[in-house]
C-alpha positions as CSV (number, residue, x, y, z in Angstrom):
1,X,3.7,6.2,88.7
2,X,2.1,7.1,85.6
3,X,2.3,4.9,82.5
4,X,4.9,5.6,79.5
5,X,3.2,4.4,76.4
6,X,5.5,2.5,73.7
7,X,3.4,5.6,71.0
8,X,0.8,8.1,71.2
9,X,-1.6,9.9,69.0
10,X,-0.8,12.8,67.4
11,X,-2.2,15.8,68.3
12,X,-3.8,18.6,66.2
13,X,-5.3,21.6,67.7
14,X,-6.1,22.9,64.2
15,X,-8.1,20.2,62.6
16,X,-11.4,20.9,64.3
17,X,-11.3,23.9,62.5
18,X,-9.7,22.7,59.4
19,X,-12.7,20.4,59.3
20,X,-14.9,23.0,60.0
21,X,-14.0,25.0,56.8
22,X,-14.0,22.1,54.7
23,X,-17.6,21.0,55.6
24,X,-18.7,25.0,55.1
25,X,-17.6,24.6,51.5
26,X,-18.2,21.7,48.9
27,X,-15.7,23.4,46.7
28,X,-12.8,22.9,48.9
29,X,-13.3,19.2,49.0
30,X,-13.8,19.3,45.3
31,X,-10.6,21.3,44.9
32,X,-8.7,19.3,47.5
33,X,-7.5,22.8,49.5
34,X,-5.3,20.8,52.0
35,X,-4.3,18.5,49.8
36,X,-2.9,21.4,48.0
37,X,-1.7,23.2,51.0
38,X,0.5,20.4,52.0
39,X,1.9,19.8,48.8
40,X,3.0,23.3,48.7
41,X,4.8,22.7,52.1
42,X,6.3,19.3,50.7
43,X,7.5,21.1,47.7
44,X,9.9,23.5,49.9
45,X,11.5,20.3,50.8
46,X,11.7,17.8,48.0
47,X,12.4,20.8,45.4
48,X,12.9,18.6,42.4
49,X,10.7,15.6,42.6
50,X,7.0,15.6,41.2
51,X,5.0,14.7,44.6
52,X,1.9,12.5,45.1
53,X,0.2,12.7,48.3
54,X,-1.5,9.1,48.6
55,X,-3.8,7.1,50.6
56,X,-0.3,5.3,52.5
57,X,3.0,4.2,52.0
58,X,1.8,0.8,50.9
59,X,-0.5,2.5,47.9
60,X,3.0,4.5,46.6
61,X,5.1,1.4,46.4
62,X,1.8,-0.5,44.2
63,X,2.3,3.0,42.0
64,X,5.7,1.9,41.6
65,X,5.1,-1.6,40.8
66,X,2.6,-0.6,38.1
67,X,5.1,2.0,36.3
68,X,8.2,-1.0,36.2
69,X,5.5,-3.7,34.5
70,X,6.8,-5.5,36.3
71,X,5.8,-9.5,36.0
72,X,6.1,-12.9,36.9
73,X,9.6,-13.9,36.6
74,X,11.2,-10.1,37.4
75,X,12.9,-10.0,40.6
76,X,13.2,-7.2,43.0
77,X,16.5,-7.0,46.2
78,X,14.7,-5.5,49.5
79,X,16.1,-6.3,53.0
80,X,14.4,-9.0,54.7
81,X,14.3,-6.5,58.0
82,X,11.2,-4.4,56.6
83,X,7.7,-4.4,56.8
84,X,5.5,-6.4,54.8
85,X,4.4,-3.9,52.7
86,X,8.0,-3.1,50.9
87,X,7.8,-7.2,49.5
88,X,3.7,-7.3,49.2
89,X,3.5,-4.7,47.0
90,X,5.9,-6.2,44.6
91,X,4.6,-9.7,45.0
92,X,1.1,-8.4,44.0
93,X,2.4,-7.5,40.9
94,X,3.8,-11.3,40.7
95,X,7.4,-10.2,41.0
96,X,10.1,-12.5,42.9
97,X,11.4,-10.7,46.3
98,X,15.2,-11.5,46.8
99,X,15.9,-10.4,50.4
100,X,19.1,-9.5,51.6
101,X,21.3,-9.3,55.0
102,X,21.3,-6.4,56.8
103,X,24.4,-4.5,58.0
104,X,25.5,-4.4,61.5
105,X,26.1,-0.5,61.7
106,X,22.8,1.1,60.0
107,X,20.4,-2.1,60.1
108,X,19.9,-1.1,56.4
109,X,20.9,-3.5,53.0
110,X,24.2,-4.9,53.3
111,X,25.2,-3.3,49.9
112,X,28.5,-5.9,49.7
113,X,25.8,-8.8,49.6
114,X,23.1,-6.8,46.8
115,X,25.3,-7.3,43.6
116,X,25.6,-11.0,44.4
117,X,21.6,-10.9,44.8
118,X,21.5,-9.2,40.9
119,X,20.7,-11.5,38.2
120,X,19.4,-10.9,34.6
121,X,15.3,-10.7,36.1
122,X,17.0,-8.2,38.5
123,X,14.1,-5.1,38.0
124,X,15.1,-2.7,40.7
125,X,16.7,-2.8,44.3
126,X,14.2,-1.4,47.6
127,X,16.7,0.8,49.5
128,X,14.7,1.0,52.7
129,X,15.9,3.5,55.2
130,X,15.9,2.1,58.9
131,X,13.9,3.8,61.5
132,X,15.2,6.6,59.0
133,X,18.8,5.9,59.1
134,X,20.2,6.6,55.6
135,X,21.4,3.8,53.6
136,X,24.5,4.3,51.7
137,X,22.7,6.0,48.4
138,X,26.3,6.3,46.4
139,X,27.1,3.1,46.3
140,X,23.4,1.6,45.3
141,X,22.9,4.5,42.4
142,X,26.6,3.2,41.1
143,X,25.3,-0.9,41.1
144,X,21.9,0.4,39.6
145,X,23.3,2.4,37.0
146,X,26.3,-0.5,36.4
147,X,23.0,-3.0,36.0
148,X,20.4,-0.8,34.1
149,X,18.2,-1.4,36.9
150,X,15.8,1.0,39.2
151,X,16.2,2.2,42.6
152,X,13.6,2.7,44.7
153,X,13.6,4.2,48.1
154,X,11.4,3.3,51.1
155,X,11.5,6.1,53.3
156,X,8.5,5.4,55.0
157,X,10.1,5.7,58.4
158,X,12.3,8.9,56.9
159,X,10.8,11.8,56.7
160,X,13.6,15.0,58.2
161,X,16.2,13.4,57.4
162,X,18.9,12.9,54.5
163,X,21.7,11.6,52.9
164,X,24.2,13.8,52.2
165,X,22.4,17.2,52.2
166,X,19.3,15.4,50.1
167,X,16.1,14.2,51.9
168,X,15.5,10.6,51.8
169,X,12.9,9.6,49.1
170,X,14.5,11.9,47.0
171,X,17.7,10.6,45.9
172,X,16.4,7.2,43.8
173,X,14.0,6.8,40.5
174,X,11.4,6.8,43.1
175,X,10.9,7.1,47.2
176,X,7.8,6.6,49.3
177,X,7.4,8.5,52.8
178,X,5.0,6.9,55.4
179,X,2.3,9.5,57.2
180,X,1.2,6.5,59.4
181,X,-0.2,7.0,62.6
182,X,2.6,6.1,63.8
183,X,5.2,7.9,61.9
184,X,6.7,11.3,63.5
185,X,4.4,13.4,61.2
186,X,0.9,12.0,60.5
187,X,-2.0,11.8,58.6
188,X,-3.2,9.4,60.6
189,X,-3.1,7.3,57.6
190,X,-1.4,8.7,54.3
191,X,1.9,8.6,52.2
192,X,4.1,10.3,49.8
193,X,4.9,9.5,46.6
194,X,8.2,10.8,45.0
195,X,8.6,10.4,41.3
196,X,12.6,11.3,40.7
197,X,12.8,9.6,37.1
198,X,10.9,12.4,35.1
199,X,10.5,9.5,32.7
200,X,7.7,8.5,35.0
201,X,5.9,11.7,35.2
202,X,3.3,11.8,32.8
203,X,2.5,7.8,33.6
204,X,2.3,7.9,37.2
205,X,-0.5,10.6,37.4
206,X,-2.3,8.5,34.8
207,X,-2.4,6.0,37.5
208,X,-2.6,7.9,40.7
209,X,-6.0,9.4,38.9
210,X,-7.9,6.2,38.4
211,X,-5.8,5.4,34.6
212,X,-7.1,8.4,33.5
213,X,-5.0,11.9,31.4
214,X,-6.7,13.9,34.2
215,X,-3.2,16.0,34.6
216,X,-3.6,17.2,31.1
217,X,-6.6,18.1,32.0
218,X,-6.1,20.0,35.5
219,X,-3.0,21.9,33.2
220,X,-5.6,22.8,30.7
221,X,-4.2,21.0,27.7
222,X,-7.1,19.1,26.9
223,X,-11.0,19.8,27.0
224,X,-11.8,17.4,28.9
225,X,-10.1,13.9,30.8
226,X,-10.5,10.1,29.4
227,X,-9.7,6.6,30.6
228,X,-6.4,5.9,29.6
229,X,-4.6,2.9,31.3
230,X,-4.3,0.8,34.3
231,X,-4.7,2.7,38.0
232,X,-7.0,3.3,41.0
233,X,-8.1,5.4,43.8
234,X,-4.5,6.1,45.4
235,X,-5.0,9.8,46.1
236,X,-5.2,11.1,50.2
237,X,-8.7,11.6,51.7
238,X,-8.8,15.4,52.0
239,X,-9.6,14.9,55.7
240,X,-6.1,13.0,56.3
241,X,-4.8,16.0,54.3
242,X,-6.5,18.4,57.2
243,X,-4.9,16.8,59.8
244,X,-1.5,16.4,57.8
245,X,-0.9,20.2,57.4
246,X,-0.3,21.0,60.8
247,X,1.7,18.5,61.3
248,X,3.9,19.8,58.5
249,X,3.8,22.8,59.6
250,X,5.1,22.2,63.2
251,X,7.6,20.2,61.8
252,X,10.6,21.4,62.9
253,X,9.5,21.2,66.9
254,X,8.5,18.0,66.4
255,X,11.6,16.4,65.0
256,X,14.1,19.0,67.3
257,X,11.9,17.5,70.2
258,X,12.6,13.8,68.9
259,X,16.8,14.2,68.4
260,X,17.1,15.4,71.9
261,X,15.5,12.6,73.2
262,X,17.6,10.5,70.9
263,X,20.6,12.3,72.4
264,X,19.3,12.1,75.9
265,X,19.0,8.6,75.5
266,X,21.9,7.6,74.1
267,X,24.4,9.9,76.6
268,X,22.2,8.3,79.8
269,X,22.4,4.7,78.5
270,X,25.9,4.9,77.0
271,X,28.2,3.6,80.1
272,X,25.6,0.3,80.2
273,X,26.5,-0.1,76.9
274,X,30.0,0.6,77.2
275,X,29.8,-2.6,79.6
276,X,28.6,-4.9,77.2
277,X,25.3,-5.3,78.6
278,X,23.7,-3.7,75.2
279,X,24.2,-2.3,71.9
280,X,23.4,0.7,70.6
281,X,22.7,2.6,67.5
282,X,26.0,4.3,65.9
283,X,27.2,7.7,67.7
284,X,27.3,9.0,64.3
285,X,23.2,8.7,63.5
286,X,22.1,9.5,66.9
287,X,21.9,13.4,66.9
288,X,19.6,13.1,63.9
289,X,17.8,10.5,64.7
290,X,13.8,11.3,64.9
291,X,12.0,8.3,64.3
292,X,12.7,5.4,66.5
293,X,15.2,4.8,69.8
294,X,16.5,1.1,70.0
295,X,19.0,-1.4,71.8
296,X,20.3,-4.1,70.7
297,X,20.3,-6.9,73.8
298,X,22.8,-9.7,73.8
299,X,20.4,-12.4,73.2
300,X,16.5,-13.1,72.5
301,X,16.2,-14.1,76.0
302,X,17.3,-11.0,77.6
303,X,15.6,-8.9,75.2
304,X,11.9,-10.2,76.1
305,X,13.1,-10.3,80.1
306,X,14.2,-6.3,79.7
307,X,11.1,-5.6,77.9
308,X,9.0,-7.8,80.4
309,X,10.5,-5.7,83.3
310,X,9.7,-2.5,81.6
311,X,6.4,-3.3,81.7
312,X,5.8,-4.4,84.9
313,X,7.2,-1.1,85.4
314,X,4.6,0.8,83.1
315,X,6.5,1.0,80.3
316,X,6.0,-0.3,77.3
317,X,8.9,-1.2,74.8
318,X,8.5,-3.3,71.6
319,X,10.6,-5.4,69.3
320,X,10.3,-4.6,65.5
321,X,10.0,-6.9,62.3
322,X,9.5,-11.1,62.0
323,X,12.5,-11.3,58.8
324,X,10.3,-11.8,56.2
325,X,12.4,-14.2,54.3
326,X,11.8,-16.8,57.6
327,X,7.6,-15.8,57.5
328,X,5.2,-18.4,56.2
329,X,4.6,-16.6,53.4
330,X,8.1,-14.9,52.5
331,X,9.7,-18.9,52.5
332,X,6.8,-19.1,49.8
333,X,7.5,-16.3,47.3
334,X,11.2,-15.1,47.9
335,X,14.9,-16.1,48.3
336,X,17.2,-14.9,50.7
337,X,20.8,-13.4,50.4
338,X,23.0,-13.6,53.6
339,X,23.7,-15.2,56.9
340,X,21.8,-14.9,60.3
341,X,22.3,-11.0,61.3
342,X,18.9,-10.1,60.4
343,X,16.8,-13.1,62.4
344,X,19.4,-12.4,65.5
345,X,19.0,-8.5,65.3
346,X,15.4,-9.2,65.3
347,X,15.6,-11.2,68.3
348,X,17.3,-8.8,70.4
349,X,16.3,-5.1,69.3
350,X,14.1,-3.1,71.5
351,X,12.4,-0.1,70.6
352,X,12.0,2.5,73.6
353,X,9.2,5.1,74.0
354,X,9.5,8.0,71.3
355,X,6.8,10.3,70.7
356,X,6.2,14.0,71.7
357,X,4.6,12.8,74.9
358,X,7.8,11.4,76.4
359,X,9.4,14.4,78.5
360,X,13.2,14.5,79.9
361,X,12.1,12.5,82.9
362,X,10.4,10.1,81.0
363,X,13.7,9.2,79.6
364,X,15.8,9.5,83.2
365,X,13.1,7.4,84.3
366,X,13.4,4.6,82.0
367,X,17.3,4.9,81.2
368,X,16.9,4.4,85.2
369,X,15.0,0.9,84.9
370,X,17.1,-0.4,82.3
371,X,20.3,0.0,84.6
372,X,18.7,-1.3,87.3
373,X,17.4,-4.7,85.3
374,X,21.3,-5.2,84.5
375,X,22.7,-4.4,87.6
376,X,19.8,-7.0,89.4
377,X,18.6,-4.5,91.4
């Protein structure tokens, strides 16, 4: 019985190749070729942001945090069911992170629970996007704009999909898109930037260019480029950019490939659920779900039991996020906004094997175990 990893690396056929014509030429390095080439992809999708292809996730949100000043004493609402990077990033900056609940339907912001979180150091509000699942994008645009305050979308986990015919990241002032190793298109390491508030244009190339008018340059306004403010070395190692392209452009079979699995796994694990031995995710995100497969088990007990018994069945299954507001260092720096749903959904979520590896019978076969671990068989 073969093993089912948890993840897997991606695969590129091209990259040999790709590298191969990068190290025949010093010029393409210099002139970033699939740096360009992806942005040229990206800008078929995201039609009216201004895009920033970046060394991660984490590096876009730190853009962010440098174009709101923000400072000691400014505050910024996030969900405490997120990944350290969404609070560090702000926190570096020496802003306060307010976490708040989560809701019970999309795991995302409890958005009844944010406008009691908004007071007068209130700076922006983190709209991150569970395993991809779309917050609800009308009602946070109508609090920030009521407020005067930014919104800012981690996406990091959301790359094809959307929000009401607009792709996540898209939508706020700002939104960051994760190419992670282990996201379902890869750099290996690499992110997207999304600049929405034109505003922000001009500033946040300054930055992404080492704090320097390099843009003007590149667009042949000025003779030659200067240090002009604050930044650093945020931009995407050509070499992630390489292995990125193909990824982007085989898009569309990976993330087809990833919803039926979602669909295959929710039709053969529904009637378990339907028993009340598990939750699962809403009907209503499943068939474009591409990121993540979960359950919700009834208590932390019988999550780590379930997950124990997948592996001693050669599959491995993982939990998600330690709430940040109950971390060592989250008690430290932030305040929290809500009751217990977050610290009890991260006790009992388990995340299934989701990657282009797992095949049909991968998921017959471990839909299989699972009803046999509730039925004690």
């Amino acid at each position: 019985m073969k093993p089912i990893k948890f993840n897997s690396n991606c695969k590129s056929n091209s990259y040999p190749s790709h590298f191969e014509l990068l190290n025949s030429d010093y010029e393409l390095f210099r002139g970033k070729y699939f740096t360009d080439k992806c942005l040229d992809v990206l800008k078929t999708i995201y039609l009216n942001s201004q895009l920033l292809l970046t060394h991660s996730a984490t590096g876009s949100l730190e853009i962010i945090a440098k174009l709101l000043k923000l400072q000691i004493g400014d505050e910024v609402i996030m969900p405490s069911f997120t990944f350290v990077s969404t609070a560090n990033a702000f926190v570096n900056a020496g802003a306060t992170p307010v976490f708040v609940d989560i809701d019970i339907n999309s795991l995302n912001l409890d958005i009844d629970l944010v406008e009691k979180a908004i007071t007068s150091n209130t700076k922006a509000i983190v709209a991150m996007h569970y395993v991809g699942h779309p917050c609800d994008m009308d009602r946070l645009k109508s609090i920030c704009n009521k407020y005067s305050i930014y919104l800012i979308e981690d996406a990091a986990m959301g790359f094809g999909t959307s929000y009401n015919g607009e792709p996540l990241g898209s939508i706020g002032d700002f939104g960051v898109i994760s190419f992670d190793i282990t996201k379902q298109i890869s750099a290996i390491q690499g992110g997207l930037l999304l600049v929405n508030n034109k505003s922000f244009v001009e500033k946040s190339n300054e930055i992404y260019h080492n704090g320097t008018n390099r843009m003007l340059y590149e667009n042949g306004d000025i003779p030659y480029y200067e240090w002009v403010g604050e930044g650093s070395k945020y931009q995407m190692n050509e070499l992630n950019s390489a292995f990125l392209y193909e990824q982007l452009m085989n898009a569309n079979e990976t993330l087809c490939h990833r919803r039926k699995l979602s669909v295959m796994y929710f039709d053969s694990l529904k009637d378990l659920a339907d028993k009340g031995y598990f939750n699962l995710m809403a009907q209503n995100l499943v068939s474009d779900n591409v990121h993540a497969f979960y359950l919700i088990a009834n208590s932390k007990a019988e999550r780590i039991s379930l997950q124990n018994y997948l592996k001693d069945n050669l599959v491995e299954a993982f939990f998600h996020y330690v709430p940040l507001h109950t971390s060592s260092f989250g008690i430290k720096v932030g305040r929290y906004i809500g009751a217990d749903l977050t610290v009890n959904i991260s006790d009992s979520l388990l995340r299934l094997p989701f990657h282009a590896g797992v095949t049909d019978n991968d998921v017959k076969r471990i839909s299989t175990l699972i009803g046999d671990f509730y039925n004690g068989e």
